[in-house]
C-alpha positions in Angstrom: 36.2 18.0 -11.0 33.7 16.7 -8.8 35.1 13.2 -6.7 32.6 10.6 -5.6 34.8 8.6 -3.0 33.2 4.9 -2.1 35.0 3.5 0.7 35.1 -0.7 1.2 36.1 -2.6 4.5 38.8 -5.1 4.3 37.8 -6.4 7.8 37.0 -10.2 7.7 34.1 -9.9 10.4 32.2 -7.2 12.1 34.3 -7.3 15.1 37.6 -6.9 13.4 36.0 -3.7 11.6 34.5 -2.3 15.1 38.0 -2.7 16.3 39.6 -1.0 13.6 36.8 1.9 14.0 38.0 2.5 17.5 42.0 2.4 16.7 43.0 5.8 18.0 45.2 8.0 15.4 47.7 8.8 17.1 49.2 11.5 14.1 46.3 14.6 13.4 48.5 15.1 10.1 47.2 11.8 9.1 44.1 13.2 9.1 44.9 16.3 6.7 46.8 14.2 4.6 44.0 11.9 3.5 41.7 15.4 3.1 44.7 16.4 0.5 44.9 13.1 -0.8 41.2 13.1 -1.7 41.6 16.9 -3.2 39.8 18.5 -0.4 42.3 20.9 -0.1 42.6 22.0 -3.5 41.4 25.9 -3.7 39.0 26.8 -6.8 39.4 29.7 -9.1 36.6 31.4 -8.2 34.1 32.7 -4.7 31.3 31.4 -3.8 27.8 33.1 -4.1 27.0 35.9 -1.9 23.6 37.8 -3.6 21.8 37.3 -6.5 19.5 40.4 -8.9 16.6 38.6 -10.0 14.2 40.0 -12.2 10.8 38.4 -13.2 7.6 38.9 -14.7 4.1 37.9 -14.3 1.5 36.8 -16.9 -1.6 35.7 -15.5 -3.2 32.1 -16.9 -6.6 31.8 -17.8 -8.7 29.6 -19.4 -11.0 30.1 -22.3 -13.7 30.9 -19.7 -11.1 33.4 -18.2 -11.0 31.8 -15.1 -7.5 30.8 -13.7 -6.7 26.8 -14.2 -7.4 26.6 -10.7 -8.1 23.0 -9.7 -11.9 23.5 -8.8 -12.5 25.2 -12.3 -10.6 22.1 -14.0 -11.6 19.6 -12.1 -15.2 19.7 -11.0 -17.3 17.5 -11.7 -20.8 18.7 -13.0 -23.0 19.1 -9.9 -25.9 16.8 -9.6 -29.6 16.8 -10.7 -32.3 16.6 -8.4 -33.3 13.4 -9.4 -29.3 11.7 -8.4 -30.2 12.4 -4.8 -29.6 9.3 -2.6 -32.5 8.0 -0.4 -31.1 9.1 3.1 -31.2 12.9 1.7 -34.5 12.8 0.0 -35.6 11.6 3.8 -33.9 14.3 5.5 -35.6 17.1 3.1 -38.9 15.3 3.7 -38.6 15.3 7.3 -37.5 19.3 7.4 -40.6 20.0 5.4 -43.0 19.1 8.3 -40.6 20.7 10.6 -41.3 23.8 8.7 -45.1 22.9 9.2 -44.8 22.8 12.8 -42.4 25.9 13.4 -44.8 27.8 11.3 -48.0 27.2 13.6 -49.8 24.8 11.1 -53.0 22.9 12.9 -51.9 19.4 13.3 -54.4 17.7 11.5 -53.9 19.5 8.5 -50.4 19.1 8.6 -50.9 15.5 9.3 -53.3 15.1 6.0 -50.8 16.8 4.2 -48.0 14.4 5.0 -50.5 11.8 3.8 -51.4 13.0 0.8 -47.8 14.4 -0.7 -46.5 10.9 0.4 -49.0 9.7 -2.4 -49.0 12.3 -4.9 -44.8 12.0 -4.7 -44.1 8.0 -3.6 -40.4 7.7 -1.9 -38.9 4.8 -4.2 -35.7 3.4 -2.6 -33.6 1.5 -5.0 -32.8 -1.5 -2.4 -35.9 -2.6 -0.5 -34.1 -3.8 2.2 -32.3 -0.3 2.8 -32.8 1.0 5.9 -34.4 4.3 4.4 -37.2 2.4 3.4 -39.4 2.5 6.3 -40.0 6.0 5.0 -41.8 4.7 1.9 -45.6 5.7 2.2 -44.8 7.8 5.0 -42.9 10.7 3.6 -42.8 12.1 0.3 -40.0 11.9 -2.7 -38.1 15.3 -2.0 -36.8 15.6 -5.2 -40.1 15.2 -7.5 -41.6 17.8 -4.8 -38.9 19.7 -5.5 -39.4 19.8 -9.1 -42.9 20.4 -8.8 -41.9 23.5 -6.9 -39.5 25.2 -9.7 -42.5 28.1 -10.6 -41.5 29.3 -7.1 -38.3 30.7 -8.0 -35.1 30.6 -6.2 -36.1 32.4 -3.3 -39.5 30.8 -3.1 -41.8 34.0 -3.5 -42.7 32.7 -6.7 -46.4 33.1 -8.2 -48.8 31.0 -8.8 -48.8 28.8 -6.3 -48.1 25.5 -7.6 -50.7 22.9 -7.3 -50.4 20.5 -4.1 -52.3 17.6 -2.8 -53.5 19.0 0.6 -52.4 22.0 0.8 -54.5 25.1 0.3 -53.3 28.7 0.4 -55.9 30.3 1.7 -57.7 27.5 3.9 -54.4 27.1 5.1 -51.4 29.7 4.5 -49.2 28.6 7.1 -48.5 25.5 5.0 -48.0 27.4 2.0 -45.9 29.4 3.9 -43.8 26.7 5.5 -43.5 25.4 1.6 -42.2 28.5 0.2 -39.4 28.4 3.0 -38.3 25.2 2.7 -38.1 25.6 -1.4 -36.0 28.4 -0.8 -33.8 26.3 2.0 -33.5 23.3 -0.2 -32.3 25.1 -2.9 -29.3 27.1 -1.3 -28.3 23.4 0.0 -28.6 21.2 -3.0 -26.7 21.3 -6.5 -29.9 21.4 -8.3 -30.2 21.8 -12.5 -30.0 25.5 -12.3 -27.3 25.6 -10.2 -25.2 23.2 -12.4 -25.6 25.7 -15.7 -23.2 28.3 -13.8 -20.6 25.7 -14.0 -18.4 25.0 -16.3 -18.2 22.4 -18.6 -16.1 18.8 -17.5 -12.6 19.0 -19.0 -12.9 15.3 -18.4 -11.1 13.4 -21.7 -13.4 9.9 -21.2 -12.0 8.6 -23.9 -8.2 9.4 -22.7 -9.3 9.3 -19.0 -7.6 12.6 -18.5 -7.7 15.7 -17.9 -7.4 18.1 -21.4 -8.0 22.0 -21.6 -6.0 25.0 -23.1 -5.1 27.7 -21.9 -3.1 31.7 -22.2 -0.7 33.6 -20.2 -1.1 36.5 -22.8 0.8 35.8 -26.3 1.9 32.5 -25.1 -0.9 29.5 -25.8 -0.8 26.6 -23.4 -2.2 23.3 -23.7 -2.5 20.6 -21.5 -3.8 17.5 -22.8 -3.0 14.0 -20.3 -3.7 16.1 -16.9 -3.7 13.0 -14.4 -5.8 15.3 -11.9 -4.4 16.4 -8.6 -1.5 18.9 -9.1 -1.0 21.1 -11.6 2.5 22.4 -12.6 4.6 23.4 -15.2 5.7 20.4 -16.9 2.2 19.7 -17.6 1.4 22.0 -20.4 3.1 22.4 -23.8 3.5 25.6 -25.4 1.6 26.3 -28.3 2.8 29.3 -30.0 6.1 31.7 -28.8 5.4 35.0 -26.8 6.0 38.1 -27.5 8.2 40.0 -25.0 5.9 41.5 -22.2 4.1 40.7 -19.3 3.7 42.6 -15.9 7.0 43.2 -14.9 8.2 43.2 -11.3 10.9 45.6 -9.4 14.0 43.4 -9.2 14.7 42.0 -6.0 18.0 41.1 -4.1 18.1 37.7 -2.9 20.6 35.3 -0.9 21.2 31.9 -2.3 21.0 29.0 -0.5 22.2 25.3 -1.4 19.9 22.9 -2.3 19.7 19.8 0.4 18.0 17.0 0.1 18.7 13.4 1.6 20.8 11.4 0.7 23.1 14.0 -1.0 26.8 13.5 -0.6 28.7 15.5 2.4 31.1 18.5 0.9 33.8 17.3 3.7 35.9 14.0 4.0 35.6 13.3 7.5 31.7 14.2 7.5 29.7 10.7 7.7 26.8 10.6 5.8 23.2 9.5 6.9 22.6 6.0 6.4 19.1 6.4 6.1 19.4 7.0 2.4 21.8 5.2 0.1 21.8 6.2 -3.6 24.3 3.2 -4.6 21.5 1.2 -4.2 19.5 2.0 -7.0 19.4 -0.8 -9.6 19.4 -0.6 -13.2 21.3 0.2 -16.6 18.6 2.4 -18.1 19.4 6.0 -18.6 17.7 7.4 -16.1 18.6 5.9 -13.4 22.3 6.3 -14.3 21.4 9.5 -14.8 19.5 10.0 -11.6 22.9 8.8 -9.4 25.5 10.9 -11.5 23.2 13.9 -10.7 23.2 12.8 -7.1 27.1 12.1 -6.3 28.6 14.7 -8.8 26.2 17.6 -9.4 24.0 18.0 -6.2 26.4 20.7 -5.1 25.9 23.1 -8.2 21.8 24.1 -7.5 20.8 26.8 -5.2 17.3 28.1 -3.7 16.6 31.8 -4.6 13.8 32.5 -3.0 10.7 35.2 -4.6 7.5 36.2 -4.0 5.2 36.5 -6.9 1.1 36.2 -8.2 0.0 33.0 -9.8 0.7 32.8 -13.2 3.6 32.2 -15.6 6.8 33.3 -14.6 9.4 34.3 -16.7 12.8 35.6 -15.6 14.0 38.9 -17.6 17.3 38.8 -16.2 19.7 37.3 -13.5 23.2 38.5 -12.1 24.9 36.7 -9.0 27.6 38.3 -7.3 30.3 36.2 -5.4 32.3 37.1 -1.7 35.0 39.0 -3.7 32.6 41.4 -5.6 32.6 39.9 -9.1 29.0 40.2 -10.9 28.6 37.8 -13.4 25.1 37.2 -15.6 23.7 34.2 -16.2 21.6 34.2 -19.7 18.9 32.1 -20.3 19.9 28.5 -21.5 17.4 28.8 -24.4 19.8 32.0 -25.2 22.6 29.7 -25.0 21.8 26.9 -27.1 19.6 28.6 -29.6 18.3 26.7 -32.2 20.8 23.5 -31.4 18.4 21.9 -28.5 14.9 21.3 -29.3 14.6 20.2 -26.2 15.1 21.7 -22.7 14.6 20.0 -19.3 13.2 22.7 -17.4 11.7 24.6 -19.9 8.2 23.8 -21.0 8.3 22.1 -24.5 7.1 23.8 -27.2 5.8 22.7 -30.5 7.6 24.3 -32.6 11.3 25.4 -32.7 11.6 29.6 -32.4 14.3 31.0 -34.6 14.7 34.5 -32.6 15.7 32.9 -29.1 15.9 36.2 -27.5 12.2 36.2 -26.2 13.0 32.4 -24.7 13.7 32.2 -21.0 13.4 30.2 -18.2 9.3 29.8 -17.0 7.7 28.8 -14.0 4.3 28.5 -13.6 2.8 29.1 -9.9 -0.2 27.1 -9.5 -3.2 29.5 -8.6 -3.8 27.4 -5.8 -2.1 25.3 -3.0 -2.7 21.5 -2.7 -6.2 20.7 -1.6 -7.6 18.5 1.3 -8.5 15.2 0.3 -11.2 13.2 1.6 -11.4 9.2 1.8 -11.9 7.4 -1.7 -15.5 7.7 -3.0 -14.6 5.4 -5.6 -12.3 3.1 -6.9 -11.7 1.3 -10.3 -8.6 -0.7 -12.0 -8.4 -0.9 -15.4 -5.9 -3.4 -16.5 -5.3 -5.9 -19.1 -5.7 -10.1 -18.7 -3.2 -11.5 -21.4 -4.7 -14.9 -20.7 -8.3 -14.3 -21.4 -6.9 -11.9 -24.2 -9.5 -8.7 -22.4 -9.2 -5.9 -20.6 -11.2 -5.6 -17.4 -12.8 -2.3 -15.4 -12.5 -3.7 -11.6 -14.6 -1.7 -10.0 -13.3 -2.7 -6.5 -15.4 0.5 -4.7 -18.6 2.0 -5.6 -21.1 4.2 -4.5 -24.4 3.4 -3.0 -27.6 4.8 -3.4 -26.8 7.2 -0.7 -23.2 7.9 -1.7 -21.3 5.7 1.2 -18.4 3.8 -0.4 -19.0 0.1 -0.9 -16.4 -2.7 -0.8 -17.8 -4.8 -3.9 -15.1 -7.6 -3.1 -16.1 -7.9 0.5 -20.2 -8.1 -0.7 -19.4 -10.4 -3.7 -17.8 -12.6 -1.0 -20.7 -12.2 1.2 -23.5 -12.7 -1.3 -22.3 -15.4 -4.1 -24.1 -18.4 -3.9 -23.1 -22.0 -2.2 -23.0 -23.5 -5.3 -19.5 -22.0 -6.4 -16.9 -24.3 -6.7 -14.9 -21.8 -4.7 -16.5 -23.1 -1.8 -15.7 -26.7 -1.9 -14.0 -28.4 -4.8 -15.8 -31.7 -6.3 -14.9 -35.3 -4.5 -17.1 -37.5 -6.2 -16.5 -40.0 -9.1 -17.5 -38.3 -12.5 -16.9 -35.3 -14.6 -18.8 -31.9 -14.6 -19.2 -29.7 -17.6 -19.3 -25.8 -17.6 -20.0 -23.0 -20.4 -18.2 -20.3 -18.2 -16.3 -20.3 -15.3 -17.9 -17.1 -12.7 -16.6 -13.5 -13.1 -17.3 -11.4 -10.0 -20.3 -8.6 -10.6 -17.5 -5.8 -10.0 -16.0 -7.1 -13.0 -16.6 -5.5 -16.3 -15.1 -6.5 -19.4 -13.4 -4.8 -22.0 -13.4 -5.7 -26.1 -11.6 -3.9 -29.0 -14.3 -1.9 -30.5 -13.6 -3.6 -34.1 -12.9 -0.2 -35.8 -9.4 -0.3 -36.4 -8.6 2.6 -34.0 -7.2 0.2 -31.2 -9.9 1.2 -28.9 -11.2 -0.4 -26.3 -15.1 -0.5 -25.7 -17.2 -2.2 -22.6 -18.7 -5.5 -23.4 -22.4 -7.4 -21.5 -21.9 -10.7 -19.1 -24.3 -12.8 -19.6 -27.1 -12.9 -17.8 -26.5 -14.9 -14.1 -22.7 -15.3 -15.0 -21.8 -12.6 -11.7 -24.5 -14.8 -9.6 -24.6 -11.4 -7.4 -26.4 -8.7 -8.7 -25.3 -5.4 -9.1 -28.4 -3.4 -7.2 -28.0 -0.3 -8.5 -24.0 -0.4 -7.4 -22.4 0.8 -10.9 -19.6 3.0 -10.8 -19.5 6.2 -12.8 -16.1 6.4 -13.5 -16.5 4.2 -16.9 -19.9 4.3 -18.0 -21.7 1.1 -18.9 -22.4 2.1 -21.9 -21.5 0.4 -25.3 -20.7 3.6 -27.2 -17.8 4.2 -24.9 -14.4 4.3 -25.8 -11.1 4.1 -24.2 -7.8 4.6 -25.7 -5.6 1.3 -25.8 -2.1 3.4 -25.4 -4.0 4.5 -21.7 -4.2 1.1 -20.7 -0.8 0.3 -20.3 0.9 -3.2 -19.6 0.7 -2.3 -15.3 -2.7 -0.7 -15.6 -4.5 2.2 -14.8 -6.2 2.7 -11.4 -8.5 5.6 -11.1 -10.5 7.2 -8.0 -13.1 9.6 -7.2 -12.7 12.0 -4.0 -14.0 14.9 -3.0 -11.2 18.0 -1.8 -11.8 21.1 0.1 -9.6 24.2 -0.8 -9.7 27.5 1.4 -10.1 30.4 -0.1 -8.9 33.8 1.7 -12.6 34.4 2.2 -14.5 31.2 1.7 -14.6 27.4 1.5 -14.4 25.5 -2.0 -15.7 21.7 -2.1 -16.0 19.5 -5.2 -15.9 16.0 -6.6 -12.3 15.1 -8.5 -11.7 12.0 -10.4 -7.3 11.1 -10.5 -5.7 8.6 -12.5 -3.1 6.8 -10.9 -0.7 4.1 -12.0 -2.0 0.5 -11.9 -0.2 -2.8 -10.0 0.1 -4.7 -13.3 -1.4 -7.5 -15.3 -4.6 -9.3 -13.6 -6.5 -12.5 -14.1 -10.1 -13.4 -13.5 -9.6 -16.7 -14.4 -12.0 -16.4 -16.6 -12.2 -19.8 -19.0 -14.9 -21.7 -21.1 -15.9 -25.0 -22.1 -14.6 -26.2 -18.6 -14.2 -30.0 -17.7 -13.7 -31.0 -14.5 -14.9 -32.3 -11.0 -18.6 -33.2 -9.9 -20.3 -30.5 -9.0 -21.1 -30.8 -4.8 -24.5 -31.9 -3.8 -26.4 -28.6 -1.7 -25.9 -28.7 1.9 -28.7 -30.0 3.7 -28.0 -27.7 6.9 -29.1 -24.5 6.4 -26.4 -21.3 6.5 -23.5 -23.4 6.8 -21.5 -20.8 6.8 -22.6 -18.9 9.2 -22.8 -16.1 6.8 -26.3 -14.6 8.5 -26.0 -13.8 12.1 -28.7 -12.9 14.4 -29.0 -9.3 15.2 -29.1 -10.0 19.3 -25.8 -10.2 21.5 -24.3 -13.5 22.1 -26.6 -16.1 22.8 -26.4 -17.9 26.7 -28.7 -20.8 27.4 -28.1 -22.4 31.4 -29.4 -25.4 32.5 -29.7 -29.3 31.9 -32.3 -30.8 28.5 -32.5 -27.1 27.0 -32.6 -25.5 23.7 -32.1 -22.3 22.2 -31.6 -20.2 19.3 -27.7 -20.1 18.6 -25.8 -16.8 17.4 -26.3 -17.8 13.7 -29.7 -18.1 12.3 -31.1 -21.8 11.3 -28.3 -22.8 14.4 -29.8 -24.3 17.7 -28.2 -24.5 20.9 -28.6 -27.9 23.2 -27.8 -29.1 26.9 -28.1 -32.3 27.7 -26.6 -31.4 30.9 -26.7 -29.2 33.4 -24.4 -26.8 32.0 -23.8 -23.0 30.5 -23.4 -22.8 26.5 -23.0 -19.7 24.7 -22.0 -18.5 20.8 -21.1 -15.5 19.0 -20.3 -15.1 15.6 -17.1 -13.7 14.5 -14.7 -13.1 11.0 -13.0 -16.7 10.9 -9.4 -16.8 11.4 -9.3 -20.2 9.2 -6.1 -19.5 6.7 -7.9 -19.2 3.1 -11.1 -18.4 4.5 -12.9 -14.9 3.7 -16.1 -15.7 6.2 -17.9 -16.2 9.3 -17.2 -18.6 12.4 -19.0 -19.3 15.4 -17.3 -19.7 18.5 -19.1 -22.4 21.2 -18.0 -22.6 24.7 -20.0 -25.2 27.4 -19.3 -26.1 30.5 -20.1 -30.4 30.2 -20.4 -32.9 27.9 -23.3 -33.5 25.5 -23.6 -29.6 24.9 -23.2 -27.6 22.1 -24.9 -26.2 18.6 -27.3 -28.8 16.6 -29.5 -27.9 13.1 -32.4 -30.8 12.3 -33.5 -29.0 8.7 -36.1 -32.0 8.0 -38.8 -33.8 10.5 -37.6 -36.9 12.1 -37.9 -40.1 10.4 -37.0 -38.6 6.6 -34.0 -37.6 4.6 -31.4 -39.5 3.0 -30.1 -42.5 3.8 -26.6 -41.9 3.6 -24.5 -38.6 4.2 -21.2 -37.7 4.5 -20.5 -34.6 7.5 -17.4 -31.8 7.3 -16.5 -29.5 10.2 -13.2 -27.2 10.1 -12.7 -27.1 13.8 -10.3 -25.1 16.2 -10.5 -26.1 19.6 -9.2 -24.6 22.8 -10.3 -26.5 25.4 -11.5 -30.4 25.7 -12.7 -32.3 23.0 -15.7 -32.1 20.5 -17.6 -34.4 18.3 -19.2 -34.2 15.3 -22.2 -36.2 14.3 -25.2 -36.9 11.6 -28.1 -39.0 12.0 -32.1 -39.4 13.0 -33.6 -36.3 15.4 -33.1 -37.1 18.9 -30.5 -40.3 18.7 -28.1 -38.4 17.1 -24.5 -39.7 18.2 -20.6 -38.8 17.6 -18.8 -40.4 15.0 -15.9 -38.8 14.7 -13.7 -36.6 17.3 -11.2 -34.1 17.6 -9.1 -32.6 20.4 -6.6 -29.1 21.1 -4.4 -29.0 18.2 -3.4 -25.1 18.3 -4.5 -25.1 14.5 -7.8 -26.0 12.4 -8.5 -29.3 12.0 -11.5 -30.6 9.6 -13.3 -33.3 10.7 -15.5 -35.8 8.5 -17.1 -38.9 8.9 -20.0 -40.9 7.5 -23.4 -40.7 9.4 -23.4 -43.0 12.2 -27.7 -42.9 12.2 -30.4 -43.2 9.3 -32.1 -41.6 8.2 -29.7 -38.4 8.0 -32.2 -35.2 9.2 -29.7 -33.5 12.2 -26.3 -32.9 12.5 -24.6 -32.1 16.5 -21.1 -30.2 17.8 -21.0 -31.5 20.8 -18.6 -31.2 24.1 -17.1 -34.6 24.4 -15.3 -34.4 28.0 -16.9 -33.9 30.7 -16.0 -30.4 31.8 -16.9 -29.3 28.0 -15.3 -27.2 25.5 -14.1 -24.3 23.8 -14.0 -24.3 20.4 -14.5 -22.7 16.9 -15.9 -23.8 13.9 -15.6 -22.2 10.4 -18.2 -24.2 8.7 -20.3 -27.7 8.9 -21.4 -29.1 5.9 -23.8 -32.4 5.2 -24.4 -33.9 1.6 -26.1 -36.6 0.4 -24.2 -40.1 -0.9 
């Protein structure tokens, strides 16, 4: 009978117990005598394992294609058309094409009038204007309309007729043609193009479920697999369909030594052997069954499972027949626990579960299935979405936290809703004057989508609009594929569970013993529970701010130069963030850079000032002198290093310092009513006389 043994100090402090750890025992016997007490000593009727006879056999797993499950053949995503080409690559295809025209000796000129006219015939559209790819608009053509035009040519590009191109002639000018036909046949062995995508199979993608489902045979014996998270595929995921027929591709039986299973945190066989603290099962919390059952198979059953190690082919295992032998030459068989139990246990931990109970359980045995191939590489996450459920707006919401751009690079859709949501969200700066403010709809991120029941008593859930303007961020072609915008989708409710579901897109690399395998995956994962946009209507509550009058207050757009220097007494220059001036009105040395703010609560931008006098520092006049409101009311969060600063509002050019603030060690916000009138200039200025160092997170002016 197995003994778990939990000793407990009586020592009142840690010195007394250090001191009783180092008594010397003076008696060895005492020793011995605690091994006997604890049954150490106690001798078992029987030897411990010396060999073990295993036979198995072998029945390969294929699909209804006849392909093994491998996880490129489940998993794959379909490849792409021509026309979901990013912009970057339909550049890089354009600009190899009048490589080609030069490597194949074409006369410049007509190359040249070539380029001009495919770039009209096929216009490069970018989806963002502002993408850096779009200085190739006009200039180059659209690779992927080119390349459809091109399909006549066949896959190796010898194709006839030649297909009909603006400016290029076969025989006025063959090298062109020529130069066309190779770079057709180039594009294509690069590119999953439409053809290409037919030899594939078809996704074994559940949408609805968001998993994984196919079926599959290992001869008689049907396999199904229907909630497939992605990633590895074993055993335990399949269910057996129908009961197999004795067979398979037997293997010579092999003679193998057993070796105890270790893992950490398994109790020592010996009394006086300490255990690695690094591990410590009586830790584990709960009444539930399985983690009780989890730490009785720890402390009392570890000791009973040994390794027999054996070399077979991918497929599904099953062992014909196992004998062990012991050290004093007893051979004992050990049957197949679905032998042993018969029809009693329906269900077996280590056997996969089939539908169906058999009534001859001769055929039944243990089955392993050996996954055709090993774990893949991984690469970094493509894409990234959360579905969970919001109990307090009574949804469900697809977060689509990373996306895809037009070129494929990962975006982080939090970090560019933070960056591009407007001033005029009340995340920004709560209300503070007298009044109340009334809103329809409180602002739901772009990355947000929600989630409705579909209404047709199937407890599904379907995707829902936003109203127009209620993300104030647009999307810009930035949707994620993993859930399709789509009303007719549907998603199971039972998949969205209480915690959530969070699912990626990543593309793995396997190595095959004679090539490389790369495709596009999609894994469900489990989710970090419940979430809340804080998503409410019919809101009442503070004022709504007045718009800044300075211009990027935040200092959200930065220029694109290195830090900005200006040296020298009644000076001005451009400051490190646009709209932002720089002034002396000494004979000093200011400079700026922008940098992420280290304010606590902030997400943004600050701009960090150093001068060397007082009077110097970063000023914005947004209105001519002599206009603007009367009356304004200034804001600065401040962290200064070095000296003192002051913070001012009033007319262009007599601008003073109303309000002050020196080295703290911690932000500080500064506000004070505008000292001048009108109010068209706000100052940062170096107060002592050997100037300042300082940060500021943001200065804000509005209108009383």
């Amino acid at each position: 009978m197995p003994t778990t043994l939990r000793p407990r100090s009586t020592a009142a402090d840690d010195a007394e117990a250090i001191a009783a750890a180092a008594t010397p025992v003076r008696d060895p016997l005492w020793m011995i005598a605690r091994q006997w007490q604890t049954g150490e000593l106690l001798a078992g009727n029987g030897g411990s394992l010396a060999s073990a006879a295993l036979s198995v056999s072998v029945t390969p797993l294929l699909l209804d294609s006849g392909r093994p499950p491998a996880s490129p053949v489940i998993e794959a995503e379909r490849a792409a058309e021509p026309d979901d080409l990013g912009t970057a690559a339909r550049v890089r295809l354009a600009a190899e094409l009048f490589r080609l025209f030069r490597d194949h000796g074409a006369d410049p000129a007509a190359a040249g009038a070539a380029r001009a006219a495919l770039a009209a015939e096929f216009p490069l559209h970018p989806v963002r204007p502002d993408a850096p790819q779009a200085v190739a608009a006009g200039r180059l053509p659209d690779a992927a309309a080119l390349l459809r035009r091109l399909a006549a040519l066949g896959p190796d590009g010898s194709g006839e007729p030649f297909p009909a191109l603006p400016g290029i002639d076969p025989g006025a000018a063959p090298q062109l043609a020529e130069a066309v036909r190779a770079w057709y046949a180039w594009a294509l062995t690069r590119l999953p193009t439409a053809s290409a995508a037919a030899t594939l199979p078809p996704t074994r993608w559940d949408q609805e479920r968001m998993t994984y489902a196919f079926a599959a045979n290992a001869g008689p014996l049907a396999l199904r697999c229907g909630d497939h998270d992605g990633g590895r595929l074993d055993w335990y995921s399949f269910d057996r369909g129908t009961l197999p027929a004795a067979g398979g591709q037997p293997a010579p039986a092999v003679t193998v030594h057993p070796q105890p299973v270790r893992y950490r945190g398994m109790p020592e066989p010996r009394f006086w052997m300490m255990e690695a603290g690094d591990v410590n099962l009586d830790l584990i919390a709960g009444l539930d069954p399985a983690h009780a059952l989890l730490v009785r198979f720890a402390h009392a059953y570890s000791n009973d499972w040994f390794l027999l190690p054996v070399q077979v082919r991918p497929g599904v295992v099953r062992i014909d027949r196992l004998t062990v032998t012991d050290v004093f030459g007893d051979v004992v068989e050990v049957p197949a626990a679905a032998a042993v139990d018969g029809t009693l246990a329906h269900w077996r931990l280590w056997e996969i579960t089939a539908d169906e109970v058999a009534e001859a359980d001769g055929a039944l045995g243990v089955r392993v299935f050996l996954p055709p191939n090993p774990p893949p590489l991984e690469g970094p996450v493509l894409e990234e979405s959360v579905l969970a459920r919001d109990e307090l707006a009574n949804l469900g919401w697809v977060i689509e936290t990373t996306t895809p751009d037009e070129d494929g690079n990962p975006v982080d859709r939090n970090r560019r809703w933070l960056h591009l949501r407007g001033p005029s969200d009340p995340a920004y700066h709560p209300g503070e004057r007298s009044g109340d403010t009334y809103r329809l709809g409180t602002a739901v991120p772009d990355y947000w989508r929600p989630l409705v029941d579909s209404g047709d008593n199937r407890h599904r859930w379907q995707p829902a609009s936003v109203p127009p303007g209620a993300a104030e961020v647009p999307e810009d072609g930035l949707a994620g594929h993993l859930v399709p915008h789509d009303p007719a989708t549907r998603l199971a409710d039972e998949q969205i569970a209480r915690g959530g579901v969070r699912m990626v897109r990543v593309n793995r690399l396997l190595h095959d013993r004679d090539r490389r395998i790369g495709w596009r995956a999609r894994t469900r994962q489990p989710g970090t529970g419940e979430v809340s946009a804080g998503l409410r209507f019919d809101v009442l509550g503070s004022p709504a701010e007045p718009p800044d009058l300075p211009a990027n207050p935040d200092f959200t757009r930065a220029r694109r130069t290195p830090p900005s220097v200006l040296a020298g007494p009644f000076r001005g220059g451009p400051a490190a963030a646009e709209d932002w001036s720089i002034w002396n009105n000494a004979d000093a040395t200011t400079a700026s850079r922008v940098l992420p703010t280290t304010r606590p609560g902030s997400t943004g931008w600050m701009l960090h000032v150093t001068t060397t006098a007082a009077g110097c520092g970063i000023v914005q006049q947004w209105t001519a002198t002599g206009s603007g409101p009367d009356q304004a009311v200034a804001s600065a969060w401040v962290l200064v290093r070095r000296g003192r600063v002051g913070l001012g509002t009033g007319n262009g050019g007599s601008t003073g310092i109303d309000v002050t603030g020196a080295p703290s060690g911690d932000w500080v916000l500064l506000r004070a009513l505008a000292g001048g009138t009108p109010v068209n200039e706000v100052i940062l200025y170096a107060v002592d006389a050997l100037g300042a160092d300082f940060y500021v997170d943001r200065i804000g002016v509005q209108p009383r």
